[in-house]
N, C-alpha and C positions, 0 to 999 in steps of 0.2 A: 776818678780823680780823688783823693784822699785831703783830709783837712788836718790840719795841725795847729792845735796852740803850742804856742811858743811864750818861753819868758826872756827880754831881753833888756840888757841895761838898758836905760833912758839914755845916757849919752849916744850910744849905735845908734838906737830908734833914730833919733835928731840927725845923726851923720848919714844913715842911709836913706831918709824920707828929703834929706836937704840936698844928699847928690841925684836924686830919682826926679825932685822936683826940679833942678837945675838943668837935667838934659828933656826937658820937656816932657816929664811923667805924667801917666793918666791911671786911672782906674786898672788895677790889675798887676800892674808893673810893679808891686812890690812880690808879689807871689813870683814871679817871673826872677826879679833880680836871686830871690831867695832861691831857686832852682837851679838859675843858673852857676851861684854861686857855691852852692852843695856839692856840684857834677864840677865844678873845677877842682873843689878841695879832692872828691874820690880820686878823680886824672891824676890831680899829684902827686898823690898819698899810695898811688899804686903804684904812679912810673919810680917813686924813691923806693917802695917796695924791691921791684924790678933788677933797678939797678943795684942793690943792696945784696939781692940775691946771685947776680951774673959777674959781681965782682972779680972775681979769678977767671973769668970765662976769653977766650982770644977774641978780637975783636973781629978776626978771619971766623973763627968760627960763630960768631955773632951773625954775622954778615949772613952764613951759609944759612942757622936754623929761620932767617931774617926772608928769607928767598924761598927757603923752603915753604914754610906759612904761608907768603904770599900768593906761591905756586897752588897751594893744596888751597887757599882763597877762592882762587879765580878757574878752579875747575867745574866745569860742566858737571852738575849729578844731578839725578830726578827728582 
């Protein structure tokens, strides 16, 4: 597990310890929101990636390399 200081505006601090303590935050739960909030910006920032790249791409053949990946997923290897 890795630590990190962080410096963050006073206003966020206040906005995110006020929505952590409103759904019933305890000890930990800000490291957590902080993680999980990290791995959402990556998700997005990759699927806009993505799509940014496949722009011209047929959605037929979307579909295909979409099946295929899946396929090569869900195969049996050692």
């Amino acid at each position: 597990m890795s630590r990190w200081n962080l410096v963050i505006p006073d206003e966020t601090d206040r906005m995110v310890r006020m929505h952590i303590a409103s759904n019933g935050g305890k000890k930990g739960d800000l490291s957590k929101f902080v993680d999980k909030s990290v791995r959402q910006m990556i998700f997005h920032e990759t699927v806009r990636e993505i799509k940014k790249r496949n722009v011209g791409l047929d959605p037929q053949e979307a579909q295909r390399l979409a099946d295929e990946a899946v396929a090569w997923a869900r195969e049996d290897r050692p």
